[in-house]
N, C-alpha and C positions, 0 to 999 in steps of 0.2 A: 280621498283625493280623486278628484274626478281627469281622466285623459283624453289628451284627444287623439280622435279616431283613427289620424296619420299618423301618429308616433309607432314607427317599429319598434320590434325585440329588443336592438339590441338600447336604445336608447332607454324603455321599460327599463334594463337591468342596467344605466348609467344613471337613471334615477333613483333605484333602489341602492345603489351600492354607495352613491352619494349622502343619503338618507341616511345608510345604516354608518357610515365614516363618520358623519354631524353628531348622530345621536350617540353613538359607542365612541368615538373614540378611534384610533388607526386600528386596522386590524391585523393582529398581529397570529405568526405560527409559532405553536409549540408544545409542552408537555409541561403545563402548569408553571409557567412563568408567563413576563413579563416581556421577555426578547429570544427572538429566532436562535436557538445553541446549533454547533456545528451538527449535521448529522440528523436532523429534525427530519422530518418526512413533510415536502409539500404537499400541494393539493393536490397534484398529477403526477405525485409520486409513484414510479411500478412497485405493483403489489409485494415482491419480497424486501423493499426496502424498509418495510414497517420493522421497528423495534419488535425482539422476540420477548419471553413470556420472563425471561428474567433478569431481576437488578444485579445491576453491575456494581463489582467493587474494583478497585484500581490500587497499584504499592507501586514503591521503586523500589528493585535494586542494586547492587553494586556487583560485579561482577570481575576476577580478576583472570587473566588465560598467562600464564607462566611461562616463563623462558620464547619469550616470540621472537621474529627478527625484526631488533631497532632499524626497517629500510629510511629510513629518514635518515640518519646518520651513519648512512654506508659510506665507507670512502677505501676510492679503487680497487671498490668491488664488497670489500669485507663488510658485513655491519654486526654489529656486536645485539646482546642478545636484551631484553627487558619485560617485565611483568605488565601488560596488556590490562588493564583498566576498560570493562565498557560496561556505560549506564544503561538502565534496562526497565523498563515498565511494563506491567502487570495487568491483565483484565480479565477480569472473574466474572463467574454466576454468584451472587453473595446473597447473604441473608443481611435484608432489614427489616428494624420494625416501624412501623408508619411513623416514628418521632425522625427517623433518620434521613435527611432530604439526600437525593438522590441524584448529588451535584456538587461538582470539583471544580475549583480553581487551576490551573496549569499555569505555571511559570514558561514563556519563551521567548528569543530573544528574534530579532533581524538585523542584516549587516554581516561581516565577516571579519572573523578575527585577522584573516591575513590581508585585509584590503585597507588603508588608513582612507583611505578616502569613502569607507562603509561603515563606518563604527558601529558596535553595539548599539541598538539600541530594545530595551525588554521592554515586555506588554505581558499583558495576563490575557483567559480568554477562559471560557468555562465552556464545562462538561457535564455529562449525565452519567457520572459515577460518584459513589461513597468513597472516599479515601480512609485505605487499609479499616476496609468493611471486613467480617467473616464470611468466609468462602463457604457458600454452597453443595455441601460434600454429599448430602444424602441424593442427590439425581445424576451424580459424577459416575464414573470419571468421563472427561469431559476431551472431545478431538484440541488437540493444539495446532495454534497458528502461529508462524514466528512474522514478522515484520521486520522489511531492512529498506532505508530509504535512502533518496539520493544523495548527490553530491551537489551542492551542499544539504543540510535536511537535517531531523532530528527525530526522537521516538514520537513526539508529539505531533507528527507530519499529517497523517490522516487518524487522526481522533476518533471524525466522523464514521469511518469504516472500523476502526478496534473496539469503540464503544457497541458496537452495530451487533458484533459477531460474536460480542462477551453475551450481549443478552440473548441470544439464540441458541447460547449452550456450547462457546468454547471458551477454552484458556488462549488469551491472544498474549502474547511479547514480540512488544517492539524494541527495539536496539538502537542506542545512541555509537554508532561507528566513531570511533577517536578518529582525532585528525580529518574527520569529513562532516564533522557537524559545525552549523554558526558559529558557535564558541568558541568552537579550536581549530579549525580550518590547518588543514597542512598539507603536505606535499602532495600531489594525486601518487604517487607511486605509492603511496601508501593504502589509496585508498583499491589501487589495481592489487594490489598484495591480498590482503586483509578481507576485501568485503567477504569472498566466497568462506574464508578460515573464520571468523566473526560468526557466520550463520550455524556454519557448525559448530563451532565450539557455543554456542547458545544450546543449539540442539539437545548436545548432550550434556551441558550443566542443568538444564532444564528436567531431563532424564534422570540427572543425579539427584536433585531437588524433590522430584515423584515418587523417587522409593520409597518403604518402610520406613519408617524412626530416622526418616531425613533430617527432623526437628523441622521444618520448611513448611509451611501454612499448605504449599502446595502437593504436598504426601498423600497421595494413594489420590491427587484429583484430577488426574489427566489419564487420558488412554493415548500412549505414547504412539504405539502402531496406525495410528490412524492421522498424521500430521500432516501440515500443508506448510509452504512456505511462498511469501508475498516480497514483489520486489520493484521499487520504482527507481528507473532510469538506472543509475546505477547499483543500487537492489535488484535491479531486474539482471544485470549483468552479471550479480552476485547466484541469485536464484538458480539462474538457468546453470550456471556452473555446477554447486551445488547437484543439481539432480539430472546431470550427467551431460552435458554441454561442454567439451571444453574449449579451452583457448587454441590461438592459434600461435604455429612459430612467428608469425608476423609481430602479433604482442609479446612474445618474448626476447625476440630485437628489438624492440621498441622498448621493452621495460630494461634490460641491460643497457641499451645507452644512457636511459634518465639515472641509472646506477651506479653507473663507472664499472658493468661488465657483472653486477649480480645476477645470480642464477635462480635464487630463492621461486618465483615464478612457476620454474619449472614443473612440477609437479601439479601445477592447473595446465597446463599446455595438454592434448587429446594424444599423442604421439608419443607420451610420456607410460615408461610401464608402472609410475608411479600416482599418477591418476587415477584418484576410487570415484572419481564425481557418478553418482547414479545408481550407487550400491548398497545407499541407505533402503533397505526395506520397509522403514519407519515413516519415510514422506510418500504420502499419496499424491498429491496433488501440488500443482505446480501455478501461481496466478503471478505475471510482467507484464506490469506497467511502464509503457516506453523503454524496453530496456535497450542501455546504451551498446556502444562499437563494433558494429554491423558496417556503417560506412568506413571504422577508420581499420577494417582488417583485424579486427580483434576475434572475429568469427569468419572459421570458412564451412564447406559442408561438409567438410569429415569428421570436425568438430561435432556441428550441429547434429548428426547419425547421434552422438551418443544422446540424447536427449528422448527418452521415452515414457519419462511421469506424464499424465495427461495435464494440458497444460492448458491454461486462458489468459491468451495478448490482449490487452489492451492500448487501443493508438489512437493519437489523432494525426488526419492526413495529412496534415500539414508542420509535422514536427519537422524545428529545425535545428534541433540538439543531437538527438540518434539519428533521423531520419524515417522515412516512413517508405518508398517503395524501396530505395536500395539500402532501406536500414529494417525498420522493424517490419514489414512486411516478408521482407526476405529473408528475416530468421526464421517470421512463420513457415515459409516457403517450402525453406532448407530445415527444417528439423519432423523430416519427413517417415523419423520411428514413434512420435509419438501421436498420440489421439491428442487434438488441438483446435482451439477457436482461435481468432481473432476480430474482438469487436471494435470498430472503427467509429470515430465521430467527425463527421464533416467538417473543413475549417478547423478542426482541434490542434491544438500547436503540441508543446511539451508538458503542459502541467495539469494532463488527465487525469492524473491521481491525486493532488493536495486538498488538504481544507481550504475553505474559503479564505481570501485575501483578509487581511484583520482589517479593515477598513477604519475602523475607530481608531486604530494605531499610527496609525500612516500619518508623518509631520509632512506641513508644508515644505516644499525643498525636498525630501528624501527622493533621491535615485529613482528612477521608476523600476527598473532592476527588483528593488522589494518587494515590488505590488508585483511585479510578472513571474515570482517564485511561486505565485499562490493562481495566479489568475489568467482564466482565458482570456483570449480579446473577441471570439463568437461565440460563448456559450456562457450562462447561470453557473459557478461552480457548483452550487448549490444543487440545481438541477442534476448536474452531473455526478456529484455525490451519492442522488438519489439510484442514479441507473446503476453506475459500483456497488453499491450495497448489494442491488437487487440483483446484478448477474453473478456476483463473487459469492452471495446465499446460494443461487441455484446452485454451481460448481461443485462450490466444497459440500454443499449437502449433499449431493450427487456423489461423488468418493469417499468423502469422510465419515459419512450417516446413513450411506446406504439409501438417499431420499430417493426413488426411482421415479418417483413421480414429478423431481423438480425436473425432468427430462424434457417436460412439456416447454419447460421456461428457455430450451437451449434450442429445442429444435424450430427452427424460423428460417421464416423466406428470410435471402440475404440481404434484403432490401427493403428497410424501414417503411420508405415512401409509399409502399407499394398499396399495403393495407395493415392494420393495427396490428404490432406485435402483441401474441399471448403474453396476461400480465400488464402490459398499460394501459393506462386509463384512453379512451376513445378519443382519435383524431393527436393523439401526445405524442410517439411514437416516428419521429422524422428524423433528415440528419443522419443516421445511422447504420452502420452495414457491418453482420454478421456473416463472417464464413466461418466453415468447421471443414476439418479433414482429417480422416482416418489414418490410422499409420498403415505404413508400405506392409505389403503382405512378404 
């Protein structure tokens, strides 16, 4: 083909990519398919967002926490007591052999059980796991992650990130919260009650599951000591609780009125001598995404003093769920004991953490509400998936794995624009702002 001698660059490469679209066919990303699966690595993906060196195997399962408080059915004050139900998924380092493809179906739904004007409605969507594949035992035992997602939300919420960090060599469970997932949607009191008690009690059935002659696939494959815990919006609220954040008396007036004067609460509140949040020796690391009630008094800073796992925020500025200067910045702020980042994405509203919006799923007419559970209005989620993988690897490899050298991936000017962060591909790198701060001496 002969050019002519005025055509610029970039038009060359608007004829070539034309060329190569006619003669192949669209072109497509991914990992030996057909179409782009949640969590795929783009072109200009940062470096640690690439898949690690092992396949993934995925289970459900069923979990039950005994004698809890029914707060849903408190009445003037009292609630009586019930066996705690929560679904739970699984993601391994697994052995296959090259017949076994390396990809799951996932059942999930959109809409809300307590909203008649959102009905159900379910979609599928696939993954890059073997379903209840054999676990990978001889390079074990392996750091754990737990995952707890928002309100509304499900175990299935970020895929893209549990599938990410199974093949990098941990045991990931996520946790379907009762009463806060699509399905079952129910009271938020419950969901203020429970997240933080949910994560622990995972914790340690998890713990129980790793021993000896558990009978548990996952017996002798986790190194328990070395664990992280993940939390969006209100997973985030849950987390920070958790590892030693607590409540404020504000939210426990505020959860006795929604009660008729229950107390149950109590013992999340920071002023409480019944408060162990942060004395788990077993979580290292600490990663909240948008986490919620910073604006509504749910956290003040004597709360936030107790909070000293090192920890990585993620925000975007422009959330209007938590908030972002006088919400999730100013937990960063105020949680001034522990060593913490906060990476920020320009324009980013509330949904820095989800998979991609099902886009195939979505009827004519449906709410737009669905589509905004999943999806920015300035950013790729996609994209954004990419950079989550690639800083929540630095992180936890950084505590969990002893990586010393992902230290490079953390330490950055605070300011994307300025020049290429370590790690992304050339001129990719905008939009974004990193600060870190040490804890108080």
């Amino acid at each position: 083909m002969r050019l002519n001698p005025q055509v610029n660059n970039h038009n060359i490469l608007l004829i070539f990519f034309t060329a190569l679209f006619i003669s192949t066919g669209p072109v497509v990303f991914g990992q030996g398919t057909d179409k782009f699966i949640y969590g795929d690595a783009l072109p200009d993906a940062p470096e640690l967002a690439v898949r690690g060196e092992h396949k993934v195997g995925v289970r459900t399962l069923d979990f039950v926490n005994p004698k809890q408080i029914d707060i849903l059915n408190a009445k003037e004050g009292i609630a009586p007591l019930y066996d705690r139900p929560l679904k739970i998924e699984v993601w391994y380092p697994a052995m296959l052999d090259g017949n076994t493809p390396e990809v799951v179906v996932y059942d999930q739904v959109m809409g809300s059980s307590n909203d008649e004007k959102r009905p159900l409605i379910p979609f599928t969507f696939k993954g890059r796991a073997a379903k209840d594949a054999s676990p990978l035992s001889k390079d074990g035992p392996f750091p754990l992650v737990i995952v707890s997602h928002g309100y509304l939300g499900s175990r299935l919420l970020l895929t893209y990130l549990t599938e990410n960090l199974a093949s990098k060599g941990y045991i990931v469970v996520a946790i379907d919260h009762t009463d806060s997932t699509f399905k079952d949607a129910g009271g938020f009191q419950s969901t203020l009650l429970n997240r933080p008690k949910d994560i622990l009690f995972t914790l340690n059935k998890i713990d129980e599951l790793n021993k000896p002659k558990s009978g548990s696939f996952l017996s002798g494959l986790i190194d328990m000591n070395n664990s992280a815990i993940i939390g969006y919006s209100m997973g985030g609220y849950g987390v920070l609780n958790v590892a030693g954040a607590g409540y404020s008396d504000q939210l426990k007036t505020f959860f006795g009125t929604m009660t008729g004067g229950n107390t149950a609460i109590t013992s999340l509140v920071s002023n409480d001598p019944q408060f162990v949040g942060g004395k788990d020796p077993r979580i290292k690391a600490v990663v909240a995404f948008a986490p919620w009630g910073m604006e509504r008094g749910v956290w003040d800073l004597e709360g936030l003093k107790g909070l000293k796992t090192p920890t990585f925020f993620i925000a975007g500025d422009q959330d209007d769920i938590s908030g972002y200067d006088k919400g999730i910045k100013a937990i960063y702020s105020g949680s001034v004991n522990a060593d913490r980042y906060l990476l920020t994405y320009a324009n980013g509203r509330h949904n820095v953490a989800p998979n991609p919006p099902p886009v195939e799923s979505l009827q004519e007419g449906l709410h737009i509400d669905e589509y905004y559970r999943y999806a920015e209005p300035s950013w790729d989620s996609r994209r954004m998936n990419n950079i989550n993988q690639h800083f929540v690897t630095a992180f936890i490899g950084l505590h969990l794995k002893a990586k010393k050298d992902y230290a490079k991936y953390l330490n950055l000017q605070e300011n994307s624009n300025g020049q290429d962060w370590f790690g992304f591909v050339p001129r990719s790198s905008t939009g974004m702002e990193l600060l870190h701060t040490m804890p108080a001496e």
